[in-house]
C-alpha positions as CSV (number, residue, x, y, z in Angstrom):
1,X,-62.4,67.9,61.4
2,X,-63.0,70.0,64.4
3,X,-61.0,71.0,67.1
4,X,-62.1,71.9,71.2
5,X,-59.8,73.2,73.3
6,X,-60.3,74.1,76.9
7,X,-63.1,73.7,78.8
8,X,-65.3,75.9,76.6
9,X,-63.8,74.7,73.5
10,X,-64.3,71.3,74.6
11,X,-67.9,71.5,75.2
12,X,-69.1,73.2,72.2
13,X,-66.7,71.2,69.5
14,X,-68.0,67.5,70.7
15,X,-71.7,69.5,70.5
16,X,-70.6,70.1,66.6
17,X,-69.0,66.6,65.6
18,X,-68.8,63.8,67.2
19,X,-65.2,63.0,65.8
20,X,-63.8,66.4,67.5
21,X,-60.5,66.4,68.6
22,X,-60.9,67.4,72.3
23,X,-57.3,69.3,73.7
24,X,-57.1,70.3,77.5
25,X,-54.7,70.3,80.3
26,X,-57.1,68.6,82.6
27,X,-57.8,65.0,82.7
28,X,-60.7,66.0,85.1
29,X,-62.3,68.6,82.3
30,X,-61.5,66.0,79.5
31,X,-63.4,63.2,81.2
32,X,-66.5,64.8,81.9
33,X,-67.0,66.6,78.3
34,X,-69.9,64.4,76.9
35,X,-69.5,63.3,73.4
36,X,-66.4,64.0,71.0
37,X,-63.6,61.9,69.6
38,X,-60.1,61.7,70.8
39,X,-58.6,63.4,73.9
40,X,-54.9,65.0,74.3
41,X,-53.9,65.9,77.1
42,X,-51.6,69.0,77.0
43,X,-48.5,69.0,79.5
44,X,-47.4,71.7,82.6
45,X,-44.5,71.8,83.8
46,X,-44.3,69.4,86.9
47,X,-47.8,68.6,86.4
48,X,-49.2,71.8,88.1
49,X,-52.9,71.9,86.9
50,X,-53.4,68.9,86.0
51,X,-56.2,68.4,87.6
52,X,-57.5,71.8,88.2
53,X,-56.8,73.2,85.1
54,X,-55.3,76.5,84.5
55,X,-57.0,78.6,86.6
56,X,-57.5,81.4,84.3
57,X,-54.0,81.5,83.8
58,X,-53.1,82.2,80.3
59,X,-49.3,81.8,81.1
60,X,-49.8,78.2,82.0
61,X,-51.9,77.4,78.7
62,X,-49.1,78.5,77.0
63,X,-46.5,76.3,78.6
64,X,-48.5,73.6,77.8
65,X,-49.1,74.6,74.2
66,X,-45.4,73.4,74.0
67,X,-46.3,69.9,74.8
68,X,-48.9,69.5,71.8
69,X,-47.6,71.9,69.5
70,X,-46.2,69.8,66.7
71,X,-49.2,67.4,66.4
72,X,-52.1,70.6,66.8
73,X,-50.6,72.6,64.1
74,X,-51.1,69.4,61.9
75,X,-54.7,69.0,62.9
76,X,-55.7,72.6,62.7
77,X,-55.0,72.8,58.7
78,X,-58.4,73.0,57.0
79,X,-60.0,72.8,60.0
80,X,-62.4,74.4,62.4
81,X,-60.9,75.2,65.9
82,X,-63.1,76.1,69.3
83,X,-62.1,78.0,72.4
84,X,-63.2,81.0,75.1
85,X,-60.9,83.6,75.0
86,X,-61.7,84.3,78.2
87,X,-60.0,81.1,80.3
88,X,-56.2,80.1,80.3
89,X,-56.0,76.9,79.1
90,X,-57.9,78.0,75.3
91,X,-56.3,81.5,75.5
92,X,-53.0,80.4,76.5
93,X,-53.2,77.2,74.0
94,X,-54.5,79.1,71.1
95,X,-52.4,82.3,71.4
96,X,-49.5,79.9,70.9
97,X,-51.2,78.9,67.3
98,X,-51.9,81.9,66.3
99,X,-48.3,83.2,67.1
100,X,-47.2,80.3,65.2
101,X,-49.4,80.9,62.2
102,X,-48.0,84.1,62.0
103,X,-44.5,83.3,61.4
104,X,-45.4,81.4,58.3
105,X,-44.5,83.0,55.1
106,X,-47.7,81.8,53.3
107,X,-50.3,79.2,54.1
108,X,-52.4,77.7,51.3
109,X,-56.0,78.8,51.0
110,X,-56.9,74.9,51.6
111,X,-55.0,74.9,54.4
112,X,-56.3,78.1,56.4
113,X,-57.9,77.4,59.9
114,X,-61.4,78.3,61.2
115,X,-61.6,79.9,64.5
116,X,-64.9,80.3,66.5
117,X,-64.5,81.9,69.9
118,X,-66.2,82.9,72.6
119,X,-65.8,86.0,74.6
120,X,-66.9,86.9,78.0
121,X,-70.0,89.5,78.8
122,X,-67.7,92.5,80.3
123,X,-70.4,93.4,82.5
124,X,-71.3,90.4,84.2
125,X,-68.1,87.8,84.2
126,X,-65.1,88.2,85.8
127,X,-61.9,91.0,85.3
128,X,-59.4,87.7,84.7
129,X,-61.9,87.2,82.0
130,X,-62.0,90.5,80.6
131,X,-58.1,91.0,81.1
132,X,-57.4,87.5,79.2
133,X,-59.7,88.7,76.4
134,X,-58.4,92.1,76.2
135,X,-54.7,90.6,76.0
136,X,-55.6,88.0,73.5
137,X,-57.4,90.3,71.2
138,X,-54.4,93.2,70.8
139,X,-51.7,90.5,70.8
140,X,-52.0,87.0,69.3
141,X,-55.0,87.9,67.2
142,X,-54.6,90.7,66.1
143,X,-50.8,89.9,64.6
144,X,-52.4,86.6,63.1
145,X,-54.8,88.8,60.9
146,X,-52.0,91.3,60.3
147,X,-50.1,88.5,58.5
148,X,-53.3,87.0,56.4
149,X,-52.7,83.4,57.8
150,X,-55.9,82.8,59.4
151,X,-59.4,81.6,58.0
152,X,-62.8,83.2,58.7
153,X,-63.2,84.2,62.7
154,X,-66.4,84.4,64.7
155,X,-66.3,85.9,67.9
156,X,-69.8,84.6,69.9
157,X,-70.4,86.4,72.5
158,X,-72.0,85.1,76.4
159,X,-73.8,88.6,76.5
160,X,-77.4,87.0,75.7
161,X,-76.7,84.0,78.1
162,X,-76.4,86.2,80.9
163,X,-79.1,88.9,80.2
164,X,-81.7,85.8,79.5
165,X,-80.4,83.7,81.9
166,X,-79.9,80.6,80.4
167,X,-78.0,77.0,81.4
168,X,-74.5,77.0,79.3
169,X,-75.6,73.7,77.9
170,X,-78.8,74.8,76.4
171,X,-77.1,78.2,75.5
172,X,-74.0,76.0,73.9
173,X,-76.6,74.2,71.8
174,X,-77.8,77.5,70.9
175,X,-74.3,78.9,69.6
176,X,-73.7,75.0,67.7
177,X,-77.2,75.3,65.9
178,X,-76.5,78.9,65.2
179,X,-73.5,77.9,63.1
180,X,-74.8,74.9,61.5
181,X,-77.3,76.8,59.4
182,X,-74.2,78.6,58.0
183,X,-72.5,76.1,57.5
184,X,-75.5,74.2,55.5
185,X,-75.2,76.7,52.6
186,X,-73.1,74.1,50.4
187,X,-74.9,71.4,51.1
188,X,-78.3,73.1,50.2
189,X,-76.8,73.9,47.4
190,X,-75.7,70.3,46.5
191,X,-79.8,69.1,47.9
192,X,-82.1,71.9,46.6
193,X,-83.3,72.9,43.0
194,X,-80.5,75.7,41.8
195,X,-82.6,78.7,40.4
196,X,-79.6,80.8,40.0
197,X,-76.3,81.9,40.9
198,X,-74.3,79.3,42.7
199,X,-72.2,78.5,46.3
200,X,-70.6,75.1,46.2
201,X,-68.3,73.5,48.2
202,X,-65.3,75.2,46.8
203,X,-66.9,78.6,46.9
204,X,-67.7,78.4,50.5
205,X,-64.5,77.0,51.3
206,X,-62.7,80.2,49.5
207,X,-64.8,82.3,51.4
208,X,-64.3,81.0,54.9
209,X,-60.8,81.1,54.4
210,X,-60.7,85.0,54.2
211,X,-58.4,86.3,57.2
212,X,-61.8,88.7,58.2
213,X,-64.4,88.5,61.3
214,X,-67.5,86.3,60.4
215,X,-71.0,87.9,61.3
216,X,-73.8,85.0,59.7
217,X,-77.3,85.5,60.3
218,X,-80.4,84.2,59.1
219,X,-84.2,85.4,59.2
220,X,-87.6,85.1,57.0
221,X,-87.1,87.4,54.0
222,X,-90.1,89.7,52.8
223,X,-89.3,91.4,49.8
224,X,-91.6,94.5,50.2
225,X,-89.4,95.6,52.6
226,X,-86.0,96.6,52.5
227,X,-83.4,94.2,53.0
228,X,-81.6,96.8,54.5
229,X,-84.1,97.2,57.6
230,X,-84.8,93.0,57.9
231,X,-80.9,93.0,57.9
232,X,-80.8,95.3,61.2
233,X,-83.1,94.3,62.5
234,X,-81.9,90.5,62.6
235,X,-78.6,90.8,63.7
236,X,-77.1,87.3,65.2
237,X,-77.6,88.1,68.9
238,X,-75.2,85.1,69.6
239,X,-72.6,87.1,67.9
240,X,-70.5,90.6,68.4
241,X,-71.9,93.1,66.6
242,X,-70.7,93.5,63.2
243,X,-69.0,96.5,60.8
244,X,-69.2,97.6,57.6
245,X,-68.8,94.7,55.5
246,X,-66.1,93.7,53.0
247,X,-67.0,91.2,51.5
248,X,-70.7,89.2,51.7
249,X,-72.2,86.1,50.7
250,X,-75.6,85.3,51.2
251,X,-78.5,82.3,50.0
252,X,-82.0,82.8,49.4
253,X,-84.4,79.9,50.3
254,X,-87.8,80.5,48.1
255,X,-90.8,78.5,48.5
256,X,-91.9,76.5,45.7
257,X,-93.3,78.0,43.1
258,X,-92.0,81.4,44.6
259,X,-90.4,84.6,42.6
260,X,-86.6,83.5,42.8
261,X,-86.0,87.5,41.3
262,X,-86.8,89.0,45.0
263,X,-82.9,88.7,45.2
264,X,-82.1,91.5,42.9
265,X,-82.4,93.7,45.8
266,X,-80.2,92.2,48.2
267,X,-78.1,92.2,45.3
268,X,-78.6,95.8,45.2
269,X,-77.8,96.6,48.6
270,X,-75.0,95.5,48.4
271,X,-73.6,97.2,45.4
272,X,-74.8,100.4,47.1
273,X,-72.1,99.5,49.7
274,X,-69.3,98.1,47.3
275,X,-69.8,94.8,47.7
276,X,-70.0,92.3,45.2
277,X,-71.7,89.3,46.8
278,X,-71.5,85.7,46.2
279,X,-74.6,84.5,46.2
280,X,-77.3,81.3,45.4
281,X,-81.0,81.0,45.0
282,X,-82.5,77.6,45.4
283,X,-86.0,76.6,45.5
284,X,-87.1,74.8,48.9
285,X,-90.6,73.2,48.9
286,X,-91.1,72.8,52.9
287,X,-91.1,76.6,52.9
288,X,-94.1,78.8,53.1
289,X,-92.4,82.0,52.8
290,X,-88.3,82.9,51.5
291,X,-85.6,82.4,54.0
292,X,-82.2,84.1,53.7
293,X,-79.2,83.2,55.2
294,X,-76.1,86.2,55.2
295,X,-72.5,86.1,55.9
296,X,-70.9,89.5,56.6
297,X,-66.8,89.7,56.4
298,X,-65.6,92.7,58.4
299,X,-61.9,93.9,59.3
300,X,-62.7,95.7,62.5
301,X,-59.3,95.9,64.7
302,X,-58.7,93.8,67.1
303,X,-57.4,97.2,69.0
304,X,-61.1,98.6,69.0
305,X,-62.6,95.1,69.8
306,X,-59.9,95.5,73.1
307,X,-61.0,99.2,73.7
308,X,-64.8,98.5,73.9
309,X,-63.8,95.3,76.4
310,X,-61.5,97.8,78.5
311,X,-64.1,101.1,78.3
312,X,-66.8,98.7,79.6
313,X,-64.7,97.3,82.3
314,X,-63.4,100.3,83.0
315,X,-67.1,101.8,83.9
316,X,-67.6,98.4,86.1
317,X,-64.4,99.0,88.2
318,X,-65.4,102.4,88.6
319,X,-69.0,101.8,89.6
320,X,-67.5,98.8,92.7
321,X,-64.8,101.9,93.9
322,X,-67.7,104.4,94.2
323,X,-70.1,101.8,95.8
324,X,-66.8,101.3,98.4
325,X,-66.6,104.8,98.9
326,X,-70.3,105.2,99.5
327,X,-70.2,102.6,101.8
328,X,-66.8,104.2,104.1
329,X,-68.0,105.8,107.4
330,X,-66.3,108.6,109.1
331,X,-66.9,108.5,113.1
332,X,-66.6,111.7,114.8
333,X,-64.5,112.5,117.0
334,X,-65.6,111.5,120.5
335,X,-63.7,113.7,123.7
336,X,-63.7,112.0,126.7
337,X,-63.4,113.9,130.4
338,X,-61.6,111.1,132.2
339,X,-62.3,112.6,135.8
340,X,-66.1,112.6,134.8
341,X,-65.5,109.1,133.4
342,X,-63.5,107.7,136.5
343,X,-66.5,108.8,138.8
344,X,-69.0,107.0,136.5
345,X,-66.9,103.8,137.1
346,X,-67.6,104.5,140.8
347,X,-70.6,104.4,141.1
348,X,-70.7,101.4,139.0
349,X,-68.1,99.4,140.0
350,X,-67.0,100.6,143.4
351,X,-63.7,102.6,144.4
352,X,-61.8,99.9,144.8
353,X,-61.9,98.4,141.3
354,X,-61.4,101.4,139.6
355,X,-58.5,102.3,142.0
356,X,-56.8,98.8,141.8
357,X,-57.2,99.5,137.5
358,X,-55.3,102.8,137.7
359,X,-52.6,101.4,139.6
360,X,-52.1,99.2,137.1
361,X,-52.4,101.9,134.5
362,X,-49.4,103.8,136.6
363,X,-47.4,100.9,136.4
364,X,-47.6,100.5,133.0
């Protein structure tokens, strides 16, 4: 099962399945989220947002995390859960899981939740974005990975929606399709001729229950050159940028009749790094040339992940004050001879105006 929640959440979950649980404090953002299963409707205090949502409001997600928390904390177990980090109704919502999930003394591997979110582009979106991120990452997250209670996370990223422009529904589809060849791995596993090693169900399932950041990618693989320069060279541009890898699991898709031992070398590589991958070759007849899909688990801090938010928001904040600054005009000072000036008026007005104005100026 899969879970949305907020708007973001929402959108890309029901995109993924079409049984997705859909969560959101807004009966207005729940009824216009196209596809997906069931709706809840999470509850504010006095009904404030209702309708509009929590307007980037992490706070107010929060309050109504109370509302739903007993029945999400059910339906997250095992599960795959959706949101921004960047809004309040996700943020707020999921921070309250994740604090939760903390405060468990152990939580079976079966039983461990997949999270997939998506973080603003620091140059581009907004500061209440960046600021809800930023918070999110150093606090709820970061203490959820601390205590080992969490499944594989994947932190997508808006950068290349903004720098290529795109619609957020075709750029949604892009994230959903992204995943979906990852998440394929078992089942081409269980569909394609095995011509060694093995990922089944059970495998995969272990693996995306590690409490580490998830980098998949995916690219054709040419084994005269090293897998080390196709791997950087093919980072997912949907995703945040990944470290040094702790653990790695990877399939190779060869075409039929191909030379299943071109995987010795990924093997290789990662030995060089100490890494002992899991890892499957299968034989795929509808390819003309071998097709590798990789999973990278890294344990970069949440704390860095904040820093590199905050240095780059920093930098935008300071760029708008300079721009005011460059923009601020100093007049000089102007000195007036009012017995030159009065005379002026004279001759433009007549003596009687002027004299009837600085009586009035006496007076006052």
């Amino acid at each position: 099962m899969t879970l949305g929640i907020g708007g973001a959440g929402c959108k890309l979950a029901a995109l993924l399945d079409d049984s997705a649980v859909l969560v959101n404090v807004s009966e207005t953002e729940l009824a216009k989220v196209p596809g997906g299963g069931r709706r809840i409707l999470a509850s504010l205090h006095a009904g404030k947002g209702q309708f509009r949502g929590s307007r980037k409001d992490r706070r107010l997600g929060m309050d109504a995390y109370l509302s739903v928390k007993r029945e999400l904390l059910g339906l997250i177990k095992g599960n795959m859960v959706f949101s921004s980090t960047g809004g309040g109704t996700g943020n707020g919502i999921v921070s309250g899981i994740l604090a939760d999930l903390t405060e468990e003394e152990k939580i079976a591997t079966e039983d461990k939740t997949f999270f997939a979110f998506l973080l603003p582009y620091a140059k581009l979106e907004s500061s209440e974005f960046i600021s809800n991120t930023s918070e999110f990452l150093a606090g709820p997250l970061a203490e959820a990975i601390d205590s080992g209670n969490t499944g594989n996370i994947v932190l997508f990223s808006n950068r290349l929606k903004f720098e290529k422009r795109l619609s957020e529904q075709k750029y949604n589809q892009m994230l959903i399709e992204s995943l979906e060849v990852f998440l394929a791995i078992p089942e081409k596993n269980d569909q394609l001729r095995l011509l060694d090693g093995h990922i089944d169900h059970e495998d995969f399932a272990l693996f995306c229950s590690k409490p580490y950041f998830n980098h998949f990618t995916y690219f054709d693989y040419n084994p005269e050159v090293s897998f080390e320069k196709q791997l950087n060279q093919n980072g997912n541009q949907l995703l945040l940028a990944p470290e040094a890898p702790i653990e790695a699991l990877f399939l190779l898709e060869v075409p039929e009749g191909g030379d299943p031992t071109v995987f010795y070398s990924i093997v290789e590589y990662f030995t060089e790094k100490k890494v002992s991958p899991i890892y499957s070759v299968v034989e795929n007849p509808s390819l003309k040339v071998p097709f590798i899909t990789v999973s990278l688990l890294y344990s970069r801090k949440p704390a860095e992940l904040v820093n590199d938010f905050n240095e780059i928001a920093e930098s935008h904040a300071q760029a708008k004050v300079q721009k005011s600054l460059d923009q601020y005009v100093s007049l000089a000072r102007l000195e007036v001879n009012m017995a030159n000036k009065a005379r002026e008026e004279v001759k433009l007005r007549g003596e009687e105006d002027v004299l009837a104005i600085l009586k009035r100026l006496g007076k006052l």
